[in-house]
DOPA-9771 format. One record per residue (C-alpha): residue number from 1; x, z, y. Coordinates in steps of 0.5 Angstrom, whole numbers, plus 2048, in hexadecimal, padded with zeros to 3 digits. Layout:
<rs>
+-----+-----+-----+-----+
! num !  c1 !  c3 !  c2 !
+-----+-----+-----+-----+
! NUM !   X !   Z !   Y !
...
+-----+-----+-----+-----+
</rs>
This chain:
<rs>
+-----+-----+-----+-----+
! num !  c1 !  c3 !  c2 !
+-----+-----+-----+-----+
!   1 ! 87C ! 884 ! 886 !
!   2 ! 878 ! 88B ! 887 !
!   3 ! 87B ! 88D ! 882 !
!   4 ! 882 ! 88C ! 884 !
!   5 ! 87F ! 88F ! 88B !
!   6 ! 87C ! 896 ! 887 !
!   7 ! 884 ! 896 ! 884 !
!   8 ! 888 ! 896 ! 88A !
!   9 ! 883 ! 89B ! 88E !
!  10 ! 884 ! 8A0 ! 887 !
!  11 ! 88C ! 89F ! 887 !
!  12 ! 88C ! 8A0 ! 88E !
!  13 ! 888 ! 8A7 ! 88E !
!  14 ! 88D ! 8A9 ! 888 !
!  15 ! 892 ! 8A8 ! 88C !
!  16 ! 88F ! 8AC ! 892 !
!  17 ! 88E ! 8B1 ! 88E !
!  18 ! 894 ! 8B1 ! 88B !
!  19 ! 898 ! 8B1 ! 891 !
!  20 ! 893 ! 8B7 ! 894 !
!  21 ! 894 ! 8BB ! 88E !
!  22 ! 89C ! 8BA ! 88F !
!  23 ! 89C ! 8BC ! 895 !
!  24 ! 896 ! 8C3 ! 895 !
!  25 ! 89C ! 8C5 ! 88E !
!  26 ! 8A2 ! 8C5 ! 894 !
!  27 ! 89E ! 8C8 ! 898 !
!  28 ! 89D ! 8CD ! 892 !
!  29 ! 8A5 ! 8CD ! 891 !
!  30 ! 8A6 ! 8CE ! 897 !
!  31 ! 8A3 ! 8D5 ! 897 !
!  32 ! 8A5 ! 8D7 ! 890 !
!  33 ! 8AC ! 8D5 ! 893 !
!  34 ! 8AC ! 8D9 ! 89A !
!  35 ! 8A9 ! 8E0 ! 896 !
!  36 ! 8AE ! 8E1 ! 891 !
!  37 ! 8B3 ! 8E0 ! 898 !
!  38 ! 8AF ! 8E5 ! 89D !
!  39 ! 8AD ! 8E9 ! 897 !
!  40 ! 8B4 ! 8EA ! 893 !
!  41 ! 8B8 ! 8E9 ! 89B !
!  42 ! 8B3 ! 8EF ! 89D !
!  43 ! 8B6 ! 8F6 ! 89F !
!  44 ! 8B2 ! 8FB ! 89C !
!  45 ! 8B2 ! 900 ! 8A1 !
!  46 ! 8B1 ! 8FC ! 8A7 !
!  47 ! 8AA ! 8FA ! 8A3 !
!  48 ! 8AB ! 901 ! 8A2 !
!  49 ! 8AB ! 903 ! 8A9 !
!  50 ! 8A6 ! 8FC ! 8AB !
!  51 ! 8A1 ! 900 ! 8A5 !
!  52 ! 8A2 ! 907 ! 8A9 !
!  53 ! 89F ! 903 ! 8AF !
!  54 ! 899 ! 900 ! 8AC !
!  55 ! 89B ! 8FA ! 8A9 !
!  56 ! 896 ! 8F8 ! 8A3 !
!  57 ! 89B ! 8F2 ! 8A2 !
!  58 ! 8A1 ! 8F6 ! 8A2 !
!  59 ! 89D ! 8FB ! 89D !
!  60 ! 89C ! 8F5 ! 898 !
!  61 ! 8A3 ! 8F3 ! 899 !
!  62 ! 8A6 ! 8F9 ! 898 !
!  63 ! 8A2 ! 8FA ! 892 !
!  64 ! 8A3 ! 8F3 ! 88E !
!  65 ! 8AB ! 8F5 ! 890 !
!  66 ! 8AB ! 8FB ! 88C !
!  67 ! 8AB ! 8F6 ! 885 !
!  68 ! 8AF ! 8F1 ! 887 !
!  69 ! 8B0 ! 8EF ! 880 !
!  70 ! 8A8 ! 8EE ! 87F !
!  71 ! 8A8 ! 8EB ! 886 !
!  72 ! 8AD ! 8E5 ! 886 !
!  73 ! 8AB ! 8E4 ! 87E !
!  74 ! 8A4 ! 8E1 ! 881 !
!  75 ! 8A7 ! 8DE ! 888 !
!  76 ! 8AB ! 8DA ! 884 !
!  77 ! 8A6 ! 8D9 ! 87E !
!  78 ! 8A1 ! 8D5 ! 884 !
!  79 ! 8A7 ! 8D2 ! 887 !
!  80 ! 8A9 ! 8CF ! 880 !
!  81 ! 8A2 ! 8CD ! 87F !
!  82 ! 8A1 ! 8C9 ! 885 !
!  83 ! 8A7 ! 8C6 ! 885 !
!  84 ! 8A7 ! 8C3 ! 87F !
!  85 ! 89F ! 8C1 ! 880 !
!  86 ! 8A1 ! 8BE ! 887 !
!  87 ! 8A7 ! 8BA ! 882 !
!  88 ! 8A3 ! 8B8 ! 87D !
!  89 ! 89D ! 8B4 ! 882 !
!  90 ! 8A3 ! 8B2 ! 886 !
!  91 ! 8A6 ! 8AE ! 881 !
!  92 ! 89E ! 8AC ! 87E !
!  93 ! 89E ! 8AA ! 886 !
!  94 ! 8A3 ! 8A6 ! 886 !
!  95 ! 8A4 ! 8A2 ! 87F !
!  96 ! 89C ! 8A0 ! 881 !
!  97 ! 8A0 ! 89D ! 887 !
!  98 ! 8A7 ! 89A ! 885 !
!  99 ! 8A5 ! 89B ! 87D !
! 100 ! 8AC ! 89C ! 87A !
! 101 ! 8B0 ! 89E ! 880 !
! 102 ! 8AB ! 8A3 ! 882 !
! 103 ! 8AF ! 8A9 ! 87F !
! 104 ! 8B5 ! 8A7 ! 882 !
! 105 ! 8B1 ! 8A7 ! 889 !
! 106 ! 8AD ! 8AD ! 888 !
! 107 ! 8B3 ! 8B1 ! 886 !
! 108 ! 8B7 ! 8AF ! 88D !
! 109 ! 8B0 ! 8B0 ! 891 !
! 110 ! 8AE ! 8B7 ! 88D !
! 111 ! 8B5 ! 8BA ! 88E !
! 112 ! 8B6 ! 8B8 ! 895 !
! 113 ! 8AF ! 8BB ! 896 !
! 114 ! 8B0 ! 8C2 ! 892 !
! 115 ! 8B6 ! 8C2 ! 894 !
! 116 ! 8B5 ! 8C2 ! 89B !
! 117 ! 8AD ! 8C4 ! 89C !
! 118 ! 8AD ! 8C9 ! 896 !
! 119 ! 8B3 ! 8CC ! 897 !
! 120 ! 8B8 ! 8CC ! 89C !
! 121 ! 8B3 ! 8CC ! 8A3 !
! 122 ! 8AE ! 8D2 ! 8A0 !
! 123 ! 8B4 ! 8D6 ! 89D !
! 124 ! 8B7 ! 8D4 ! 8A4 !
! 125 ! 8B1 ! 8D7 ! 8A7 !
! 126 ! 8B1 ! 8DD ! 8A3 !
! 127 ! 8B7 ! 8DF ! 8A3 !
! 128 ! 8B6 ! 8E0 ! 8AB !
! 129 ! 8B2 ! 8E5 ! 8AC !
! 130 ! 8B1 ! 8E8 ! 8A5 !
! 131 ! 8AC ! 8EE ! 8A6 !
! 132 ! 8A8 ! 8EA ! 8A9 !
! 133 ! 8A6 ! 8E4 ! 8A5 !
! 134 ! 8A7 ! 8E9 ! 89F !
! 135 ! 8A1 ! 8ED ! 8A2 !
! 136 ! 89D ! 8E6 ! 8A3 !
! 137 ! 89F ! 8E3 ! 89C !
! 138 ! 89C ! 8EA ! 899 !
! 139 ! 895 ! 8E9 ! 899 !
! 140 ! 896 ! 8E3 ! 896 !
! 141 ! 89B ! 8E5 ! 891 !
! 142 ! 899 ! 8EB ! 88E !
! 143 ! 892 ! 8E8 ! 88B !
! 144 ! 897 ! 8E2 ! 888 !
! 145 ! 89C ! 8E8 ! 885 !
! 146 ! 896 ! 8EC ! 883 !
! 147 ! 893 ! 8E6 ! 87F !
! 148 ! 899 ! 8E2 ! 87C !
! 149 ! 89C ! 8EA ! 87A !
! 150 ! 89A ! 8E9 ! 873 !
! 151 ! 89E ! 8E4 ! 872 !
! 152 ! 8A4 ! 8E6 ! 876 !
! 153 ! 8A4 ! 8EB ! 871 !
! 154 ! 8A5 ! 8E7 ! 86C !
! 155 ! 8AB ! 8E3 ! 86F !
! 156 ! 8AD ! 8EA ! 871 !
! 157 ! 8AE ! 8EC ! 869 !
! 158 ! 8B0 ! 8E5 ! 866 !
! 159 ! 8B5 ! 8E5 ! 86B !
! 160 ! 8B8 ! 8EB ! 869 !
! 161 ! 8B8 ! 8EA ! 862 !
! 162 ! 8BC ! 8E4 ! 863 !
! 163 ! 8C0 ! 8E8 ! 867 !
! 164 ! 8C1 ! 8ED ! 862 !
! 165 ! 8C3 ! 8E8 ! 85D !
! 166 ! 8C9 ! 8E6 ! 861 !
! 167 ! 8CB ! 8ED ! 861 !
! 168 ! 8C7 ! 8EE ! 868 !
! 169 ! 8C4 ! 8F4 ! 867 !
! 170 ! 8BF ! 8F6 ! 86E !
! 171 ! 8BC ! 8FD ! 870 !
! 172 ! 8B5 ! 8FB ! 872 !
! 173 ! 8B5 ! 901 ! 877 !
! 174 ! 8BC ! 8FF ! 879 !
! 175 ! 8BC ! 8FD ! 881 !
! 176 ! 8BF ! 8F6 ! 882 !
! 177 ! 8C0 ! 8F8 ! 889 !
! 178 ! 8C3 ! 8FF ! 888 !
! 179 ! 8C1 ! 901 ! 890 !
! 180 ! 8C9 ! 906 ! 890 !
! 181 ! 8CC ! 900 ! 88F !
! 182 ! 8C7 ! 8FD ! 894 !
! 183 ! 8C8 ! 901 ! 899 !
! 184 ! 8CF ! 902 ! 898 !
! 185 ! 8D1 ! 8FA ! 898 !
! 186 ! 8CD ! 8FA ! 89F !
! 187 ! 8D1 ! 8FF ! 8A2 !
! 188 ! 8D7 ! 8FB ! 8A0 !
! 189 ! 8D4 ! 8F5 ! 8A2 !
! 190 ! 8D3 ! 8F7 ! 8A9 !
! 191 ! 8DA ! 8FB ! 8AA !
! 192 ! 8DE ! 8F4 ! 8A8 !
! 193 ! 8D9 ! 8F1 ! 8AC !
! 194 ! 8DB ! 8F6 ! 8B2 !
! 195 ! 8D4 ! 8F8 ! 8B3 !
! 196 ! 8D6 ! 8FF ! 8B0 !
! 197 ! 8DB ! 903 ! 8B3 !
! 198 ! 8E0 ! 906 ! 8AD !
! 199 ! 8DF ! 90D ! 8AE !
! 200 ! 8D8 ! 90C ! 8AE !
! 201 ! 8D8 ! 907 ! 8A7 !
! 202 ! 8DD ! 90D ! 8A3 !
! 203 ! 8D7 ! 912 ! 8A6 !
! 204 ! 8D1 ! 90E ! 8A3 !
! 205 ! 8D5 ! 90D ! 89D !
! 206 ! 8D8 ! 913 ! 89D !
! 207 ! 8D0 ! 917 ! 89C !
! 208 ! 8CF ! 912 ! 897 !
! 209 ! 8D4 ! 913 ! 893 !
! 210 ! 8D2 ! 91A ! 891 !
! 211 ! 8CF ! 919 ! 88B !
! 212 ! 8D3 ! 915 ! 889 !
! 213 ! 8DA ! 91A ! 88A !
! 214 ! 8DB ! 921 ! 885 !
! 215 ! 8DE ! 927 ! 888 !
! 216 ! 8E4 ! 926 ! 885 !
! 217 ! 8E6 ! 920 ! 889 !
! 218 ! 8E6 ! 925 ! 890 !
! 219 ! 8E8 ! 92B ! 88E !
! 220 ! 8ED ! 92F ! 88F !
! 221 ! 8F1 ! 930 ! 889 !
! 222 ! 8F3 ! 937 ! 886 !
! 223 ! 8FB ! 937 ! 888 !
! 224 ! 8F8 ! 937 ! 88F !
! 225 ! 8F4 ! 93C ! 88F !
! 226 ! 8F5 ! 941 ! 893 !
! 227 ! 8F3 ! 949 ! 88E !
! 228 ! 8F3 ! 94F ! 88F !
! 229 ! 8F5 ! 954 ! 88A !
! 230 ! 8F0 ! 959 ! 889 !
! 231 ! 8F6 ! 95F ! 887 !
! 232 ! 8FA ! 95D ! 88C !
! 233 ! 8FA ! 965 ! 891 !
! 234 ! 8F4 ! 965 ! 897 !
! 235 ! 8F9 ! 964 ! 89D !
! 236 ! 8FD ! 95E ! 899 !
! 237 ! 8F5 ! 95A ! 898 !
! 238 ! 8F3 ! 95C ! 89F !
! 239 ! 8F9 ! 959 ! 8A2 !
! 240 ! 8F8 ! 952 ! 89E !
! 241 ! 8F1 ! 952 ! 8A0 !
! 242 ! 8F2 ! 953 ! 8A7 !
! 243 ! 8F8 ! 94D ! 8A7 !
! 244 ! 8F5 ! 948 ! 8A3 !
! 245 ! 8F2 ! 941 ! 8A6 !
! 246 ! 8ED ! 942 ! 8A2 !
! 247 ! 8E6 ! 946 ! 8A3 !
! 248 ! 8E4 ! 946 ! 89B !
! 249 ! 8EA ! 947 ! 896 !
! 250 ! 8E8 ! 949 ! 88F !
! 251 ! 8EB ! 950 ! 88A !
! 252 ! 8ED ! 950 ! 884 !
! 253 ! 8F0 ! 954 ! 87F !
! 254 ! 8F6 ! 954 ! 87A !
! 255 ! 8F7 ! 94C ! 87B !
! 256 ! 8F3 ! 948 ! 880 !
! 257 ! 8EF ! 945 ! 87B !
! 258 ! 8EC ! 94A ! 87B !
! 259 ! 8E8 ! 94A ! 882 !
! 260 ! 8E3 ! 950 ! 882 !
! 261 ! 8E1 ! 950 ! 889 !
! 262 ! 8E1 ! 94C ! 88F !
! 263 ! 8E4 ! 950 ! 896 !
! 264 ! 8E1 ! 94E ! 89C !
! 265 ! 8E4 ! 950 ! 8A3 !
! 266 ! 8DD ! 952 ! 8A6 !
! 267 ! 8DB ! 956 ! 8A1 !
! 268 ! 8E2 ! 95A ! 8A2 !
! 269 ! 8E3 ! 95A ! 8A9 !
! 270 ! 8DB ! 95D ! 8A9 !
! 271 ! 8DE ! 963 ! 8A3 !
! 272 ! 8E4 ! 964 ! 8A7 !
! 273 ! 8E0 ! 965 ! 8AE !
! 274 ! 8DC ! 96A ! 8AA !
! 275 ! 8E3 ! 96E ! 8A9 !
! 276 ! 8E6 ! 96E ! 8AF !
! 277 ! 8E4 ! 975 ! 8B1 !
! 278 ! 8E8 ! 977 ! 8AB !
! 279 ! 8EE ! 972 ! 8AA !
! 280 ! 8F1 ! 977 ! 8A5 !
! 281 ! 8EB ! 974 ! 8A1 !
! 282 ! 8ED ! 96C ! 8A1 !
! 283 ! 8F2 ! 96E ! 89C !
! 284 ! 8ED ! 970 ! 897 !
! 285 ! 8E8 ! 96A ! 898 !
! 286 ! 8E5 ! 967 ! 892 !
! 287 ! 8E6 ! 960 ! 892 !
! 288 ! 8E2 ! 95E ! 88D !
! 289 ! 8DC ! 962 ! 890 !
! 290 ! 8DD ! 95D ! 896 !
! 291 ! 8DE ! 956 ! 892 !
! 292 ! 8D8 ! 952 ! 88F !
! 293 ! 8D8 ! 94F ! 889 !
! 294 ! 8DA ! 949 ! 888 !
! 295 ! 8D7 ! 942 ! 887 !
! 296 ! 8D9 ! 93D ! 882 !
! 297 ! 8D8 ! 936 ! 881 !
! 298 ! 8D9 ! 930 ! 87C !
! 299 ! 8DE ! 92B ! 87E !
! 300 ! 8DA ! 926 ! 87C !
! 301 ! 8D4 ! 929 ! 882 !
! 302 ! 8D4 ! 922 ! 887 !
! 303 ! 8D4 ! 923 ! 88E !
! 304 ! 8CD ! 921 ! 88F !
! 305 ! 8CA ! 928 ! 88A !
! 306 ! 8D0 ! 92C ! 88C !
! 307 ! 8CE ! 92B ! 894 !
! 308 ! 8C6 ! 92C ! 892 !
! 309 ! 8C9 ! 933 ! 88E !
! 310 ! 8CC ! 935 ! 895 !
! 311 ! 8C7 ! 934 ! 899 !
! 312 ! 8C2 ! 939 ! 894 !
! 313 ! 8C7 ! 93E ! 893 !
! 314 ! 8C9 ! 93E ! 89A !
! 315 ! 8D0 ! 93E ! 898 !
! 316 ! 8D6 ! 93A ! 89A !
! 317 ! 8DB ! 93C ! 894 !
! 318 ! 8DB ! 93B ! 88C !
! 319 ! 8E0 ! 93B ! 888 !
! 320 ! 8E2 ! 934 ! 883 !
! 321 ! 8E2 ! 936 ! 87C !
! 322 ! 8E2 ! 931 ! 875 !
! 323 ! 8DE ! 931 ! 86F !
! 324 ! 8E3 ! 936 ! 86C !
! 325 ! 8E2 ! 93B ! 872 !
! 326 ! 8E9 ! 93B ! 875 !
! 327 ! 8EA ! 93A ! 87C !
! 328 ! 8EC ! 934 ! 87F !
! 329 ! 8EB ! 934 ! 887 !
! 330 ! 8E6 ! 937 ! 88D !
! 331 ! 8E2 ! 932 ! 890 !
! 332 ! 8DE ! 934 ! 896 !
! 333 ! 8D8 ! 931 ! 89B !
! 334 ! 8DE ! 92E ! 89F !
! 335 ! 8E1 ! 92B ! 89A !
! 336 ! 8DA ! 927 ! 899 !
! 337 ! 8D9 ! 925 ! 8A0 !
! 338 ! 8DF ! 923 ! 8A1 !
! 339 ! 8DF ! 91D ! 89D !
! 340 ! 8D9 ! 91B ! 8A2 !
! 341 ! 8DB ! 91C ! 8A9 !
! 342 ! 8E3 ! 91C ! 8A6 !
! 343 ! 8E8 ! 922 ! 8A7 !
! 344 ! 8E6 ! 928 ! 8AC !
! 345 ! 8EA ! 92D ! 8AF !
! 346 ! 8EA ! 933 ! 8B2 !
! 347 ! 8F0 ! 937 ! 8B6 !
! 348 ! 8F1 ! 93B ! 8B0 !
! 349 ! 8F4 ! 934 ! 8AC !
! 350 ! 8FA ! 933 ! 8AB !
! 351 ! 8FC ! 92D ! 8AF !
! 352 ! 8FF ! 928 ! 8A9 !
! 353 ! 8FD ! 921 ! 8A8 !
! 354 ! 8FB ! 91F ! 8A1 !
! 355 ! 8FE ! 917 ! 8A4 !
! 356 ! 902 ! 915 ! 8A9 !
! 357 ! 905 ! 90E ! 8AA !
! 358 ! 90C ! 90B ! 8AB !
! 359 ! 90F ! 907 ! 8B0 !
! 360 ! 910 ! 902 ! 8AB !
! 361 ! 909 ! 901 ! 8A8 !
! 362 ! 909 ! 905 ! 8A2 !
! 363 ! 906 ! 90D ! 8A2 !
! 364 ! 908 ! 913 ! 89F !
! 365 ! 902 ! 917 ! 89C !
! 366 ! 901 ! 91E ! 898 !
! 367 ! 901 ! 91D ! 891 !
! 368 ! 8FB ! 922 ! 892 !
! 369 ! 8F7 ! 91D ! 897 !
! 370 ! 8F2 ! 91A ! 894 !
! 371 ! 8F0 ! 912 ! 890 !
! 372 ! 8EB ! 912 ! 894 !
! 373 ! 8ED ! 915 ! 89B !
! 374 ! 8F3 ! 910 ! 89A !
! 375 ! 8EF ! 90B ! 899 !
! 376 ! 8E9 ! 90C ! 89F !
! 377 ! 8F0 ! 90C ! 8A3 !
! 378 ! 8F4 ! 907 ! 8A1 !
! 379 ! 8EE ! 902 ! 8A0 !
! 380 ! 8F1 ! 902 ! 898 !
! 381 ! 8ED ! 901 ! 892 !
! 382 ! 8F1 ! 905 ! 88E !
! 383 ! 8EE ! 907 ! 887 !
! 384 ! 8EC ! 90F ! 887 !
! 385 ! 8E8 ! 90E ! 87F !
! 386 ! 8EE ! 912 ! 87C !
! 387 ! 8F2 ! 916 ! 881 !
! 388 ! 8F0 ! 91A ! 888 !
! 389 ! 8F5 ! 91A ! 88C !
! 390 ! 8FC ! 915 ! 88E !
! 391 ! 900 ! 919 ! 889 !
! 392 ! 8FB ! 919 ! 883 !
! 393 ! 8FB ! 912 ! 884 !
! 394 ! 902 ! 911 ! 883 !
! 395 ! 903 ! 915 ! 87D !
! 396 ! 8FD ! 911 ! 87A !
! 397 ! 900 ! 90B ! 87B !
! 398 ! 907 ! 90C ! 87A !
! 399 ! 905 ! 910 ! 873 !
! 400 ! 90A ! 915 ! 876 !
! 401 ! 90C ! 91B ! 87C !
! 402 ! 911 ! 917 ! 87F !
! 403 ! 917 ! 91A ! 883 !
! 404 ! 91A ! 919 ! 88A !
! 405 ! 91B ! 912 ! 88D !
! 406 ! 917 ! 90F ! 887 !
! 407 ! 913 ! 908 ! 889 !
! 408 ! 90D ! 904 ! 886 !
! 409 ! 909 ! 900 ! 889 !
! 410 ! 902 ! 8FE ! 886 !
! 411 ! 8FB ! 8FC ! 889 !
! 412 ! 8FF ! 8F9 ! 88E !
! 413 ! 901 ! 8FF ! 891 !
! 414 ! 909 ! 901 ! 891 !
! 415 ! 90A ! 909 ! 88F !
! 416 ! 911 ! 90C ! 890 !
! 417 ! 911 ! 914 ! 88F !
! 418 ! 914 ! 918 ! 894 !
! 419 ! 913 ! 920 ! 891 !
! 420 ! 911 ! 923 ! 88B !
! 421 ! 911 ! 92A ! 889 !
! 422 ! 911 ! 92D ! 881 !
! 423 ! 90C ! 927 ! 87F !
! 424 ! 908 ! 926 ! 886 !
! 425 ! 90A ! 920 ! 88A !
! 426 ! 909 ! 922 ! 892 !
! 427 ! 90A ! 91D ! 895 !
! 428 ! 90B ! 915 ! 894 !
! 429 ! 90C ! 90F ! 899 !
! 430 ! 907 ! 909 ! 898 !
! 431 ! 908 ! 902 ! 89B !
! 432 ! 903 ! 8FC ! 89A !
! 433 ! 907 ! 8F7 ! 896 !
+-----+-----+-----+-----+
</rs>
């Protein structure tokens, strides 16, 4: 009879203990699962900003978010093993209660429990006030990432052997969050969410693109440029000089491949001012003597390098060439700053339209205007990998320089060419089909 009392008495302290182990590893559970959403939710430079502040937390935070291959491989490593252990009392538990039923009950009761203790109300906790709870959970955190990273680097090597296996192969210093891309899908987001204005998003992506983009996609191509001949008579230059729209124009020689120097109208105006008390004298001036020498650029130059270039030299103009040395266009500090704050004008413009929309719904644009102009207009996505301008893009597709009144329609898009000259197509109608 004692014995069966001291029985009973041991079962029921099991079953206590038990029970209290399960509910101390959902508690854990919960923690695990409510870090790896503050901390992966996380921005980084409102942490960045709360560190500034004095924050130790979010010091901590910002610290573990800078491996978070590392970080996630140890949150999920104490998360899984908690659950499973929670899983496996549970279901000793409850076959010790309902003997062979008991699986079925503890996998109902340990599913409902996980699922709504362990994971949708600290993630739903988590996901509300991110930087906060990310700066909380740190100090608990960074000790657990630090002790379990041995074997999270493990895991990490089996993983991307297996990966490598399948044909996978992985980059160890490839960044999973690339933050370009980051910041360019967030921009995006909050302009379709109507959060960001459309000439503030194509601004922000704009400065972004820089890096990205070559010279050659914006310069001014060399059938445009305006040159000077350096043996044309005095009277002849000085006159074209003082009639052109622009303030730097460049000199060659012989043919216009041959640019050796660049005229710039302040320097000639500063030279002419000097002869003005003697004007029999300006038919003599030495051109030469007045232009700079020229500067010479790669096409492959991105923008971001190229504006950095003109920054140093503290100049505004270059000169395109390809790997071969010819010239292929000009490209200016202008140029650059356009594609960031769109097209800037002055009084001396030409006052042309590049687009100009129809009453029907279709538009007519410059075979010159740009992909990307078009598109950041147009709200288009029309791809500029193999072609620069609307034109360009109609030759590549068509494998061919169509004439007047030809049509083709791809990418959703219907292209009718208006005019053409020699081999150059002017002007197209485009209308979303």
């Amino acid at each position: 009879m004692g014995g069966e009392t001291v029985e009973t008495i041991n079962l029921t302290t099991m079953i206590w203990g038990i029970g209290a182990a399960i509910i101390v590893l959902l508690i854990l559970s919960a923690f695990f699962s409510g870090s790896e959403t503050a901390l992966t939710a996380a921005n980084r430079a409102k942490l960045h900003s709360l560190a500034k502040d004095g924050s130790k937390g979010a010091e901590r935070a910002l610290k573990l978010t800078e491996d978070s291959e590392r970080l996630i491989g140890s949150v999920l490593l104490g998360n899984n093993l908690v659950n499973i252990l929670a899983t496996s009392l549970a279901t000793s538990l409850f076959t010790l209660l309902y003997g062979a039923n008991g699986i079925a009950v503890a996998t109902l009761v340990m599913t409902l429990l996980v699922l709504i203790f362990a994971e949708v109300l600290p993630k739903t906790y988590a996901i509300t006030n991110p930087e906060k709870a990310a700066s909380l959970v740190s100090r608990v955190v960074a000790p657990i990432v630090w002790a379990l990273s041995p074997v999270v680097t493990v895991i990490r090597a089996l993983v991307r052997l297996l990966l490598r296996l399948f044909g996978v192969p992985i980059d160890r210093h490839t960044s999973f969050l690339a933050a370009h891309e980051e910041i360019k899908g967030a921009i995006s987001l909050h302009h379709s969410e109507g959060m960001v204005q459309k000439d503030d998003r194509d601004r922000l992506l704009g400065a972004l693109d820089l890096k990205l983009r070559e010279v050659d996609e914006i310069m001014l191509h060399r059938s445009d440029i305006e040159m000077i001949d350096a043996d044309a008579p005095t009277g002849e230059i000085l006159s074209q000089c003082f009639q052109s729209t622009h303030t730097r124009i460049p000199i060659f020689r012989n043919e216009p491949e041959n640019v050796i120097g660049v005229m710039h109208t302040k320097d000639l105006m500063r030279a002419v001012d000097g002869l003005m008390s003697n004007p029999e004298s300006l038919r003599n001036i030495d051109v030469m003597s007045i232009a700079r020498d020229p500067y010479f650029v790669p096409e492959t130059t991105t923008l971001d390098d190229q504006m950095r270039e003109f920054l140093r030299r503290k100049v505004h103009f270059a000169l395109v060439v390809d790997e071969y040395g010819s010239l292929q266009g000009l490209i200016t500090l202008e140029d650059i700053l356009e594609e960031i704050v769109g097209e800037i004008a002055d009084e001396h413009d030409v006052d042309a339209e590049d687009l100009q929309r129809e009453s029907d719904g279709s538009i007519v644009v410059d075979g010159a205007m740009t992909i990307r102009d078009l598109n950041r207009e147009c709200e288009w996505n029309l791809p500029d990998d193999n072609a620069n301008t609307v034109a360009g893009l109609v030759i590549h597709e068509a494998q061919m320089i169509p004439a007047e009144g030809q049509v083709f329609s791809f990418q959703g898009i219907r292209f009718e060419v208006l005019t053409r000259e020699v081999n150059r197509i002017t002007s197209l109608k485009l209308r979303k089909i």
